[in-house]
C-alpha positions in Angstrom: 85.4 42.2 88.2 83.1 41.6 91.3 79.8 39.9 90.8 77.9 42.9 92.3 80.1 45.0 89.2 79.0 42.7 86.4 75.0 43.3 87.5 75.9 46.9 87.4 78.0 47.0 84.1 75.7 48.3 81.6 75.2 45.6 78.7 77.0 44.9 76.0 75.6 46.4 72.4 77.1 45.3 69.4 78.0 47.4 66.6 75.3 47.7 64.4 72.5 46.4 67.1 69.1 48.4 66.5 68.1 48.0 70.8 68.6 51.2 72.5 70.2 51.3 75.6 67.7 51.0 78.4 67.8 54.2 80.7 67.6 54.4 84.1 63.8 55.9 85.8 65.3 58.1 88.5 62.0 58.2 90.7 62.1 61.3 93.1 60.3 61.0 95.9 58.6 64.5 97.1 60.1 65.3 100.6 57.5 66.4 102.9 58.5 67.7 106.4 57.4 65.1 109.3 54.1 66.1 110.8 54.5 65.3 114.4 52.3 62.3 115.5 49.7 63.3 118.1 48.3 60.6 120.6 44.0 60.6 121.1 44.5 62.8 124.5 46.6 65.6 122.5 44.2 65.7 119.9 41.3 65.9 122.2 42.6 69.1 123.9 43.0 70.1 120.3 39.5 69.8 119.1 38.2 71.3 122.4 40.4 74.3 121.7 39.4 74.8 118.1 35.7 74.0 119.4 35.5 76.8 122.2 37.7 79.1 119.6 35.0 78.7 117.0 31.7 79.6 119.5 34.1 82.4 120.3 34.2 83.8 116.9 30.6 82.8 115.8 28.8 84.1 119.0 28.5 87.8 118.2 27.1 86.7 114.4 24.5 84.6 116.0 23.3 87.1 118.5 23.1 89.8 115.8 21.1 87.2 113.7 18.8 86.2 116.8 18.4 89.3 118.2 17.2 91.2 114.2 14.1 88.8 114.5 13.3 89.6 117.9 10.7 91.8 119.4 11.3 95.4 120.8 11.5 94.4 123.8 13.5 91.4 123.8 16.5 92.9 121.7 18.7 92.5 124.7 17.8 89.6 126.7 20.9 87.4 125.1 18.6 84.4 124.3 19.9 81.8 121.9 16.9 82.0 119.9 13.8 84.6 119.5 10.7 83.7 122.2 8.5 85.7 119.8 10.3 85.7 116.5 9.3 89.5 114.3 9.7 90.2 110.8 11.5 93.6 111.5 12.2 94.4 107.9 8.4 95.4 106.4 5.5 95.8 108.1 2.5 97.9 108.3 3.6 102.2 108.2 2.4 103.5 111.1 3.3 106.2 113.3 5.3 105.7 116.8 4.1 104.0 119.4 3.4 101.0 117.3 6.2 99.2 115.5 8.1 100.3 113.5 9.9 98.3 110.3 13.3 99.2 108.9 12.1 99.8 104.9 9.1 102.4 106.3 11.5 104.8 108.0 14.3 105.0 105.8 14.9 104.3 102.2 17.3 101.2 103.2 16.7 100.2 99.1 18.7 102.7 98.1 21.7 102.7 100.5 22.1 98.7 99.6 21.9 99.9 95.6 24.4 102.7 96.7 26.6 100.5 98.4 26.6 97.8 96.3 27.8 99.4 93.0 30.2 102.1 94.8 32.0 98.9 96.3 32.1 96.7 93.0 32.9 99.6 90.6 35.8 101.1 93.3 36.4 97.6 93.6 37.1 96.5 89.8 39.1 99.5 89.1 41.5 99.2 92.0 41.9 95.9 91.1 42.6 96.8 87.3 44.7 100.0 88.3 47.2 98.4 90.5 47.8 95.5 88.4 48.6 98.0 85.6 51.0 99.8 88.0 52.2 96.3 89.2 53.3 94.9 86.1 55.3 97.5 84.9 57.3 97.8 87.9 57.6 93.8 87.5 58.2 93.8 83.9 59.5 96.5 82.5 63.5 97.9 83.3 64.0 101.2 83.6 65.6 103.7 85.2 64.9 104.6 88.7 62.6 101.9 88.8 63.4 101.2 92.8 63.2 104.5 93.4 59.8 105.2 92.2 58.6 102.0 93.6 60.5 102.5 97.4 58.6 106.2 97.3 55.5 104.3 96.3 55.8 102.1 99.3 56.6 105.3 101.2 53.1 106.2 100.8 52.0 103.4 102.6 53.2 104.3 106.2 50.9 107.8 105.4 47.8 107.5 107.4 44.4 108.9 105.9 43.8 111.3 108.5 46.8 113.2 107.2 45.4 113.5 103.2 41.7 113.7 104.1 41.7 117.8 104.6 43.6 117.9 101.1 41.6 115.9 99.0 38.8 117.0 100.2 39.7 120.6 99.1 40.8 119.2 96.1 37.6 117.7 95.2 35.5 121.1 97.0 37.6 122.7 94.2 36.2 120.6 91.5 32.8 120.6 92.4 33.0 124.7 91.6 34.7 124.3 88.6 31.8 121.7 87.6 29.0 124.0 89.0 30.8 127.3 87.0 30.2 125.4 84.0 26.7 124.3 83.0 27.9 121.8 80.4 30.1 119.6 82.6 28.3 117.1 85.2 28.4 117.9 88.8 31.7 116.4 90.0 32.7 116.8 93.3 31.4 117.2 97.4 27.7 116.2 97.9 28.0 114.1 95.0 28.8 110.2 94.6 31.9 110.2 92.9 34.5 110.8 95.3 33.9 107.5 96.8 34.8 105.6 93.6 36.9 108.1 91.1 40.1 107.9 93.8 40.2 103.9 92.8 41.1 104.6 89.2 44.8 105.8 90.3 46.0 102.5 91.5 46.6 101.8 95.6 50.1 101.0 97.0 49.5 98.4 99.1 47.5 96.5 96.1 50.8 96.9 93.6 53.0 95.9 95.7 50.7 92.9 96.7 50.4 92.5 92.5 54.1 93.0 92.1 55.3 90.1 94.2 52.7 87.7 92.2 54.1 89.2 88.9 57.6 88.6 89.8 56.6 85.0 90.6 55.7 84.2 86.8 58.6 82.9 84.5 60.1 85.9 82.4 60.2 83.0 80.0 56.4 83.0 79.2 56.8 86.7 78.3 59.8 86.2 76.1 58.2 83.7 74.2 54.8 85.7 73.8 57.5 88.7 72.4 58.9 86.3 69.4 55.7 85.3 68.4 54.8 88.7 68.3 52.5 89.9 71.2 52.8 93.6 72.0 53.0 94.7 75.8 49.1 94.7 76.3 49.0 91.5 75.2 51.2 90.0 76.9 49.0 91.3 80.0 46.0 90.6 79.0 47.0 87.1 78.1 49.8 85.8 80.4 49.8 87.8 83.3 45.8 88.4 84.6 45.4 84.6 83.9 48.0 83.4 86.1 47.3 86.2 88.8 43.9 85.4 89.2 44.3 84.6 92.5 45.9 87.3 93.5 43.4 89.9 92.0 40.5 88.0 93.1 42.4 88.9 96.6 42.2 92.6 95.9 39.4 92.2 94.5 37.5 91.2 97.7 39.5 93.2 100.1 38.4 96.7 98.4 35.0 94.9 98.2 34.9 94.7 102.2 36.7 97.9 102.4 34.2 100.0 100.4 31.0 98.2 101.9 32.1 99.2 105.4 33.2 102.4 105.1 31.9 104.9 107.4 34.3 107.7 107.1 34.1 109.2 103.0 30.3 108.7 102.4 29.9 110.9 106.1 32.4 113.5 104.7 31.1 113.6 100.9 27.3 112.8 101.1 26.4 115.2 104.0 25.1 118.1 101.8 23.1 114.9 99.5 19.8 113.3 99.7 19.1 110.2 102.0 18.7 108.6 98.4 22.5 108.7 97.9 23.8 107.7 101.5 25.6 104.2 101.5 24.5 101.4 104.3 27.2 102.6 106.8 26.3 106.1 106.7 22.3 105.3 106.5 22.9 103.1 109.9 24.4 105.8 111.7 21.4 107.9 110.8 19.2 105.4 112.3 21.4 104.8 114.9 21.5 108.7 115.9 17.7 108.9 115.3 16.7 106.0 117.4 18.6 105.8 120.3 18.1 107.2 123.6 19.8 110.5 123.1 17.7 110.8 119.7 14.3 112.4 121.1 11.8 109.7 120.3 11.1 106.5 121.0 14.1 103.5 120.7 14.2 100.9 117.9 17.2 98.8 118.6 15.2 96.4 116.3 15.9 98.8 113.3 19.3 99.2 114.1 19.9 95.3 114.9 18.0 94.4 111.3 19.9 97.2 109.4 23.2 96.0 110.8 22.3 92.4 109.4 22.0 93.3 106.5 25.3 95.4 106.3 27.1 92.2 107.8 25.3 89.4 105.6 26.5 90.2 101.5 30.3 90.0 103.0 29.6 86.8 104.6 28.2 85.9 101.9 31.2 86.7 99.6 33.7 85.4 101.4 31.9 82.3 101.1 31.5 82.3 97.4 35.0 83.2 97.1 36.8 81.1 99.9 38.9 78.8 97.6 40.2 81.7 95.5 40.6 84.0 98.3 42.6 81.0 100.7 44.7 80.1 97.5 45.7 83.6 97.2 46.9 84.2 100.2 49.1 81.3 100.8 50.7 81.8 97.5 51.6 85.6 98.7 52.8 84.0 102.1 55.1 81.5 100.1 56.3 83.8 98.1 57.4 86.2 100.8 
């Protein structure tokens, strides 16, 4: 035997001998892919890039900013900053030609109450629907369980303009049937809850995002939750919601936006209601058709520049709250393919 063989003979143990037989640490280094290496000129262009990319993006939310604290007549002049900076949100309630303030000619209160519980309520029970829908589809085996879910998917390629004359029949129905009988509430056009009820019924697009983080988890966990006796719900409730956080806080935020921006139900549902019930969106196009050039009296961009400040800020806002989560769950959908 070769010297380099007796260093790697293992050593000799006796019978009887109490020492264990040292084991090899197999250390596993993590492979990382080569990051290419950049010299100072490459990164240079770099940073300018992702400089001008970012005034780029930020411009237009700095001008809104700038120009909701500007004067009526300096609305428009594309300064950086306010010459005469003006408190455009409450002021003194007089009639036209003096200023005019954004909470004295509407009830703005409201529509960001309205708003802001339509969008978290809709919001929550998307988020809960779907994953309901979700893990069953991920869990559960049963039959025509691609089927259902490939005609679920289907659904998704149907845009809204082709339901919206249905539904809203179907909810013009309802509202009769509620109005024929004193003793159920008012349920149905000119009313509120169109803009939320829909969003206890699950969307597509959210289940199937659930359904790929669901697959993700080890059936394992689940197996081992069913010997020690956990029932379906519990398994849920425990296992999967925990570990999917990021992905519901994903849906979560994207119904959020989608709700606080939307223009389209509130201006066919809340037409026949009071300007007490009207959303942000819908109570910014009132202004904006009331004090604009075409509108008979005087322009107020001001209003209209302040309002949509305010519609544009709580999502910023969000976002930032909700950055790390939101980031973490994306990136784990785009691994996961």
């Amino acid at each position: 035997m070769s010297i380099g063989g007796q260093e790697n003979a293992p050593p000799f143990v006796t019978a009887g001998s109490t020492n264990p037989q040292p084991t090899e640490v197999v250390r596993r280094r993590r492979w990382r892919r080569p990051q290419p290496q950049l010299n100072w000129i490459e990164k240079g262009l770099f940073l300018i890039l992702l400089a001008g990319l970012s005034v780029l993006f930020l411009y237009p939310f700095e001008w809104l900013f700038a120009a909701a604290f500007k004067t009526h007549g300096e609305v428009f002049d594309n300064a950086f900053l306010p010459h005469h900076w003006a408190w455009n949100y409450t002021g003194p309630n007089l009639p036209q030609p003096h200023t005019q303030y954004l909470f004295n000619v509407a009830p703005v209160g409201h529509w960001l109450w309205n708003s802001l519980w339509i969008s978290f309520l809709g919001a929550g029970l998307v988020t809960i629907s779907s994953a309901f829908v979700a893990f069953s589809f991920a869990y559960f085996r049963f039959p025509l369980r691609n089927v259902m879910f490939a005609i679920l998917l289907a659904t998704m390629m149907l845009p809204g303009e082709v339901t919206m004359i249905p539904v809203y029949l179907l909810w013009n129905h309802i509202g009769k049937f509620t109005m024929a009988h004193s003793w159920l509430p008012h349920i149905g056009t000119g009313t509120q809850y169109p803009l939320w009820v829909p969003n206890m019924f699950a969307s597509a697009f959210y289940v199937f995002l659930l359904r790929q983080f669901f697959l993700g988890i080890p059936r394992d966990y689940f197996e081992a939750a069913r010997i020690d006796g956990d029932g379906y719900f519990s398994m849920f409730r425990r296992i999967a919601l925990p570990l999917a956080k990021p992905a519901l806080i994903v849906c979560f935020i994207f119904e959020v936006q989608a709700k606080w921006f939307d223009l389209q139900t509130p201006l066919i549902y809340l037409q026949q209601a009071g300007l007490s019930s009207f959303t942000v969106p819908l109570g910014l196009k009132l202004l904006v058709d009331k004090y604009n050039l075409a509108g008979g009296s005087i322009p107020e961009y001001q209003l209209i520049v302040a309002g949509t400040l305010l519609l544009v800020l709580p999502m910023v806002l969000l976002f930032a709250f909700f950055q790390k989560y939101f980031i973490r769950g994306i990136a784990t959908q785009g691994a996961k393919g």
